[in-house]
N, C-alpha and C positions, 0 to 999 in steps of 0.2 A: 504494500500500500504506500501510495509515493504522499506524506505530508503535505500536501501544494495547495489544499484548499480545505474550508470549511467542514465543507459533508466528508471530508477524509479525515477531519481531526473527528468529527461529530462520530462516526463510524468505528475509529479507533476507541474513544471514550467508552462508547456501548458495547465495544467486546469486552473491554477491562470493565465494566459496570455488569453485564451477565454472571461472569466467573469471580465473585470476591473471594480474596481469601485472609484470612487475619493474621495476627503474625508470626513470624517465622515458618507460615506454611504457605508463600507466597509462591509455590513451585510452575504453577500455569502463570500466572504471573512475568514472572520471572523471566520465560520461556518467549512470552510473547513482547518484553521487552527487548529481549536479546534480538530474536528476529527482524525489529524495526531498524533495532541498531546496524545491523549486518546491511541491511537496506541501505543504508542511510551513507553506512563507510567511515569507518572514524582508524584513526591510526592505534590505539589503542584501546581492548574492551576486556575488562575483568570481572570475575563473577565468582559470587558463593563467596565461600573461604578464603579466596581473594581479598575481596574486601573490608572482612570483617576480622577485628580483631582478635586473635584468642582467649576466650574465658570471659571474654566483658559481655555477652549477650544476656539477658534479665530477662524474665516471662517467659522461660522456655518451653514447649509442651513436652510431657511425655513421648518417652519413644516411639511407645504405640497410637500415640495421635497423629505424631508427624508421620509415620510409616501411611497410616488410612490419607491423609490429606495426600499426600507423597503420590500414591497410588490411584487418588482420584484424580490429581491433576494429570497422569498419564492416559487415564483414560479419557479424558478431555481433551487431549492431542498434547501434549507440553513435550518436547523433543528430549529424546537420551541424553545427550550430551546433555542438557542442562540439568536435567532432572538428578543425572550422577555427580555436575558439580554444587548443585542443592541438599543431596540427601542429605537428612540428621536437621532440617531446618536450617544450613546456612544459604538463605536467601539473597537478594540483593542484586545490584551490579554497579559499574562505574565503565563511562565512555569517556574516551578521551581525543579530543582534537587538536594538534600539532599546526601553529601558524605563525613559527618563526621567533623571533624575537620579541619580548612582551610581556605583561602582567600574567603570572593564572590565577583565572578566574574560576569558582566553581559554581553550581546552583547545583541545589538539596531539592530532591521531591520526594514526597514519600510514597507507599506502593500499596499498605497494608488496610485491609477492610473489617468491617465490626460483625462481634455476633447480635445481630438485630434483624428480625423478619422481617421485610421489605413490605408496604403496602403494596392490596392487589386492587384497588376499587378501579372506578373510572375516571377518577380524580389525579391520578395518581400518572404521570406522561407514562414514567419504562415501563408500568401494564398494558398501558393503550396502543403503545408502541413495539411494542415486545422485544424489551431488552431487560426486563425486569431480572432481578434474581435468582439463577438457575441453580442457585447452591442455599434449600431452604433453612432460614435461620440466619444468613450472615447476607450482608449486604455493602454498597459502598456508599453508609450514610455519613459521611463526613468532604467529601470530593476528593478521594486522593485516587481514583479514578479518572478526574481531571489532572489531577495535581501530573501524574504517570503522562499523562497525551500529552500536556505543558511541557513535560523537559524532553520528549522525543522531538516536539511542534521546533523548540529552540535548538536542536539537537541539525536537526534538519535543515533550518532556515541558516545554523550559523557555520555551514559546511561551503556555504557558497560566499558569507558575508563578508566584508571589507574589516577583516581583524588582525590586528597584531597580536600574537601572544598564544597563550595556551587555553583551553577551555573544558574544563573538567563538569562532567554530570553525573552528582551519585542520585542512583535511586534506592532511598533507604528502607529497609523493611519496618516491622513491629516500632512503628509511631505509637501506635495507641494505645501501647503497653508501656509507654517510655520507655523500651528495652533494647532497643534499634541506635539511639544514636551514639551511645558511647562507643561500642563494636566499632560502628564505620571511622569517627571521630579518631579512632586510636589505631588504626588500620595503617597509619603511613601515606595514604594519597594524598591525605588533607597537609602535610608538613610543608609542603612547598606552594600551595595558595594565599596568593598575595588577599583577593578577595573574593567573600561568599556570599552571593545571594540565596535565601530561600524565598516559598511563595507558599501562598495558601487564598484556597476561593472561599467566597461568601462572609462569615463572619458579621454578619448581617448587615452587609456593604451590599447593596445593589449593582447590577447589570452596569458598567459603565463607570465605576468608580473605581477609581486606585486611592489606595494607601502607603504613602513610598515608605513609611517604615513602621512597624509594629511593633510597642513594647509590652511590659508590664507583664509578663511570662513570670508566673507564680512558679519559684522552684518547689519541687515535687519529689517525694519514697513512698515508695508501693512497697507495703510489708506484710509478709506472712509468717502468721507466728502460730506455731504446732504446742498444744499445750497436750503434758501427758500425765495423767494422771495416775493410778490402782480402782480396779473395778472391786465391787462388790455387790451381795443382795440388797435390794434398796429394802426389803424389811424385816428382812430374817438377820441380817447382818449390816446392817449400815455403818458403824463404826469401823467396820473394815478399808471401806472405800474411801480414798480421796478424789473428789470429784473436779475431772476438765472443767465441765460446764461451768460449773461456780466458778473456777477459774477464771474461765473466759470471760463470761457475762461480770464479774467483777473487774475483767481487763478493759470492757467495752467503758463502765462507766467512767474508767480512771482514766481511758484518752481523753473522752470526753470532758473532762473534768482537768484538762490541761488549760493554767492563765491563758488568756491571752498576750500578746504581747506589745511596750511601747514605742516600738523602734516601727510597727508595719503591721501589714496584712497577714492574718495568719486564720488557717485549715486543717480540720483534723475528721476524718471519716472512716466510719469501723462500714464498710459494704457490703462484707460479705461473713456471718456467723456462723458455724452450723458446729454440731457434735452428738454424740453419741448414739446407740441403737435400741433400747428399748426401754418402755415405761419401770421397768423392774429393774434394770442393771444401773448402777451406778455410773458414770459415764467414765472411762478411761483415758479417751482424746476430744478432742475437742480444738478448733482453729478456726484464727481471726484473717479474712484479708482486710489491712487498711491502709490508708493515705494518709498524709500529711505535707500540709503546701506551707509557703511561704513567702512573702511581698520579697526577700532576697532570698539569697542559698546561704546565708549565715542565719535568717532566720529560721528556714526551713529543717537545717543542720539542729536548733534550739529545740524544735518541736521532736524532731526523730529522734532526738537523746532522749528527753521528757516521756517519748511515747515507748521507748525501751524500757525506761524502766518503771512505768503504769504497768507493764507486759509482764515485767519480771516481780513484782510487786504479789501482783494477783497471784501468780504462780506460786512463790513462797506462803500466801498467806493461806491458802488452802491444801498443802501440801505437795503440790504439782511441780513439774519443771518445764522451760517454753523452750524452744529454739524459734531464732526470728532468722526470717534469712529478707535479704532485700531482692526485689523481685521487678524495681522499676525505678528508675530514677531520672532526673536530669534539673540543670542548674538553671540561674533566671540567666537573662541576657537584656541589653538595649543595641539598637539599632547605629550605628555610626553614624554623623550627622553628615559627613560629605558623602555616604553614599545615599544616605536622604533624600539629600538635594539635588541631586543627578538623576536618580527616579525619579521625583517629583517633575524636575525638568521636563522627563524622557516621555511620559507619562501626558504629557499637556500636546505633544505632538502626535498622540496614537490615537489614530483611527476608533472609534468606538468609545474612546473616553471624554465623559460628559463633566467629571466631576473627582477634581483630585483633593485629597487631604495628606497635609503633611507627616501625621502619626497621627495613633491610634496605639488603647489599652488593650491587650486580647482578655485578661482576666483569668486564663484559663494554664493549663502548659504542656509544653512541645519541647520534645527531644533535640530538637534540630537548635536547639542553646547549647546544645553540647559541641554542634559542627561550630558555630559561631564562637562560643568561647576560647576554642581551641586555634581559630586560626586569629583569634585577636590577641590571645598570649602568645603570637608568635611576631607580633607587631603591624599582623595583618589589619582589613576593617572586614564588618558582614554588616548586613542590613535583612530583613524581614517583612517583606512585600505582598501586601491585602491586594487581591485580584476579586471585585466584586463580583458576586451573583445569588440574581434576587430568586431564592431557593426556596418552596417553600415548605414549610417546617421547618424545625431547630435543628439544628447538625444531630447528629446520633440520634434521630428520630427516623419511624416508619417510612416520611415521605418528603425524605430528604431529597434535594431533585440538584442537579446543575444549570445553570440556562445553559445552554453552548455557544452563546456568543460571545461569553465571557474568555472562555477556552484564545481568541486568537489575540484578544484585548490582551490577558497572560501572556505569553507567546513573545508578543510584539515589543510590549515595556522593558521586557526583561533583555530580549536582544538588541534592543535600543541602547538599554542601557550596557549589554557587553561590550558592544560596538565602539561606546564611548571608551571604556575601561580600558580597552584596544588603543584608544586614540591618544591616550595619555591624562583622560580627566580625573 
């Protein structure tokens, strides 16, 4: 499929929007970004294990998940080669364009889709249209289904473009676990990128609006804590047993039950409880998944000490022991202000755009602080660029939709702005 027009980014989008996959089971995925790339021609393309760094990946599935995803994406066509350099969940890839003398530049997209049943009504365009969700139960309600045809759309456009320099594009996996970007982040590609853009659609920016830079990325740990208790008879024997549960549910109250803080914005959610197996047993295990954010990563760092030991607290006080293991992470970031102002520029001369803003707070957080942080300790800049699209429903909802006009709007700002980068701005 040659990128050259609209109904061919539209077309591309809808194959990645049928097949979602979440993270680190990105195998079709994967597969079908390699292919574009091959198309496309880039001097260098690396994939899987390539890209990611060892032992930093976080929210990993079980063997036996990734093995059924593994195995579904092949039945879905996803090519051997790639499937062999994906197996085990190392997802991902990175393209690399060669133009001589110049900045490198990279741009972050992410790849990875949510478990959420996709609406099927008539309201609803990919039912009507039928590109809805062929994988029930997971979906791409966030746009990283756009996000994937953006960095091929630049990918494509900037093989012919008037560039000085080098041009790097990761496509990261497991976004939505925040377990994706440290891996890539620490992989080695990123050491030598002077500068990085990322991007993201909607945020509840309309069709035609750019945001040349977004901050306010709440650092973020996703923690799983196993509490274990001693079973016993809940009435024959009850002084036997030390109970998970009590453990836990007394771990829930004590996050909860974390100050707040004076320095910033602070987040604590216990989402996921669950333990034990019958009304008669004493419960033995028992586990918390939760979160904890942060207006910075020194705040955030405050809260996950705190909530360590709310965790271990509970666990001693009942007679249990917890192992917490961290399962998702990444730091805040801001945007550079001269790369700002170069989008913002870039951005007022692009086709389709009605309506630029200089920043913008996301509120929420994204791994892709971790690509950005790392190439700004190295004396690089990154910026974080809002591609609007009037979507409607809430990101991570049923009927999360893209507009695709937004898709060349994306596209275009972003290689405006390579171009310049190229040019010495």
């Amino acid at each position: 499929m040659s990128l050259t027009s609209e109904t061919a980014l539209a077309e591309l989008r809808r194959d990645f929007h049928r097949y979602p996959e979440p993270a680190w089971r990105e195998f079709y995925t994967t597969s079908r970004i390699v292919d574009e790339i091959e198309q496309i021609g880039v001097d260098d393309l690396y994939v899987g294990r390539e890209v990611l760094a060892d032992g930093e990946r976080m929210g990993v599935p079980d063997d036996g998940e990734l093995a059924a995803w593994h195995e579904r994406a092949r039945e879905a066509g996803a090519r051997e080669d790639v499937l062999d350099k994906t197996e085990g969940g190392y997802t991902g890839a990175v393209a690399v364009l060669e133009r001589g003398e110049g900045p490198t530049v990279g741009l972050r997209v992410d790849i990875d889709a949510l478990p959420q049943r996709e609406a099927d009504d008539a309201e609803h365009t990919p039912a009507v249209e039928g590109f809805r969700s062929e994988v029930e139960g997971h979906m791409h309600a966030c746009g990283h289904d756009a996000h994937a045809t953006i960095g091929l759309g630049v990918l494509r456009q900037m093989k012919t473009a008037d560039f000085s320099g080098t041009l790097k594009v990761f496509f990261q996996p497991a976004e939505e676990v925040v377990g994706g970007g440290k891996a890539m982040a620490e992989s080695g590609h990123l050491d030598d990128v002077d500068e990085l853009l990322a991007c993201h659609v909607g945020l509840d920016h309309p069709t035609g609006e750019v945001v040349a830079g977004i901050d306010g990325f709440l650092a973020v740990s996703h923690i799983h804590a196993e509490f274990t208790g001693h079973p016993g008879h809940a009435g024959a024997r009850p002084e036997e047993g030390n109970n998970a549960v009590q453990a836990m549910a007394s771990a829930v109250q004590g996050l909860y039950g974390i100050p707040r803080h004076s320095d910033g914005a602070t987040r604590v959610n216990a989402g996921r409880v669950e333990g034990g197996t019958a009304t008669n047993i004493i419960p033995e295990s028992a586990r918390i998944e939760a979160e904890v954010r942060g207006e910075t990563t020194e705040l955030k760092e405050s809260m996950l000490d705190r909530a360590r030991d709310a965790l271990e607290g509970a666990a001693t006080q009942y007679g249990c022991t917890v192992d917490t293991e961290l399962i998702g992470d990444a730091p805040s970031a801001t945007s550079d202000e001269g790369l700002v102002d170069l989008v913002h520029e870039v951005a007022g001369g692009v086709t389709g755009v009605d309506s630029r803003l200089r920043r913008d707070t996301l509120g929420g957080s994204e791994d892709a602080t971790y690509l950005m942080q790392h190439v700004q300790d190295q004396g690089g800049r990154a910026c974080y660029v809002g591609v609007g699209t009037s979507h409607p429903g809430g990101h991570h909802t049923a009927t999360f939709d893209v507009e695709e006009a937004s898709i060349p709007v994306g596209i275009d700002t972003l290689v405006g702005t390579i171009e310049r980068l190229g040019a010495g701005d």
